[in-house]
C-alpha positions in Angstrom: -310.9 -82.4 99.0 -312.7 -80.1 101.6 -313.8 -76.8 101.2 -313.2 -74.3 104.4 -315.5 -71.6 106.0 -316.2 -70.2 109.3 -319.0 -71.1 111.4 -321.2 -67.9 111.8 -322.3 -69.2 115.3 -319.2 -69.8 117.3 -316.8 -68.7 114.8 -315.0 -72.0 114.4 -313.8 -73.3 110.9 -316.3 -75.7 109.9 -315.5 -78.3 106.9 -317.6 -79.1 103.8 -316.5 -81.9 102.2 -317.1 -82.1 98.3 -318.2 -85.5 97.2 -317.6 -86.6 93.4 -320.8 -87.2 92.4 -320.4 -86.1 89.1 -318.9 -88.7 86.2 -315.7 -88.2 84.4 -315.9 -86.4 81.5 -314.4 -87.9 78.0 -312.4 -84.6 77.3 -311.5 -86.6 73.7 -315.3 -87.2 72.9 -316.1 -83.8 74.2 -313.7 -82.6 71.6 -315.0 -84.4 69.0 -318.6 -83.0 69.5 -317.1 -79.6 69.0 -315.5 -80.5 66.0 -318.6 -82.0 64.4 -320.8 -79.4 65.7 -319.0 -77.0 63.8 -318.4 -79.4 60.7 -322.4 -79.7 61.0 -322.9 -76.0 61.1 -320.6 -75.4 57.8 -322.5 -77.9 55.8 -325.2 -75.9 56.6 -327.2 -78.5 58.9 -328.7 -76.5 61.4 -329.4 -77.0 65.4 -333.0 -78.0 64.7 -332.2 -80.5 62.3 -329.8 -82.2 65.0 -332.6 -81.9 67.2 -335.1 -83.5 65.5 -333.0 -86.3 64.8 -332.6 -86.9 68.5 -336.3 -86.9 69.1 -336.8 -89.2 65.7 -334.1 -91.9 67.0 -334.5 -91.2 70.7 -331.4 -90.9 71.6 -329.5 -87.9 73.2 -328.6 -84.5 71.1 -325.1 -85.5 71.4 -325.9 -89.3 69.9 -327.3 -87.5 66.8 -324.6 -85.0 66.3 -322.4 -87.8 65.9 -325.0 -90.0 63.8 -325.5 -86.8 61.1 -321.7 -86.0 61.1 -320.5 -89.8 60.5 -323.4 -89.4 57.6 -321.7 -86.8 56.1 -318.5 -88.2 56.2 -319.0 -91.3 54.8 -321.1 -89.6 52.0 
């Protein structure tokens, strides 16, 4: 994929190519975070609490928004 735009010097088109540098995203799992979040929210757990979480287990926010909401699940 290239991205097109004119050369300000001698007015020729000059190409930019666009590298994919960033990863694929899980659209499914991305989902599934929304879900939870607002699962999570609704049992009245709130952003905080999923924070602290992620600093207590060190792992990502995203790691411990799917820790707390398997928790609740299960029971």
């Amino acid at each position: 994929m290239s991205l097109f735009r004119r050369d300000k010097e001698n007015g020729k088109a000059a190409v930019v190519r666009a590298t994919d540098a960033a990863p694929p995203v899980d659209l499914m799992r991305f989902e599934r975070l929304v879900q939870s979040s607002i699962r999570l929210r609704e049992l009245g757990d709130a952003y905080e609490a999923i924070e602290r979480r992620a600093s207590r287990d060190a792992v990502s926010f995203n790691e411990a928004l799917e820790a707390l909401d398997r928790e609740h699940v299960r029971g």
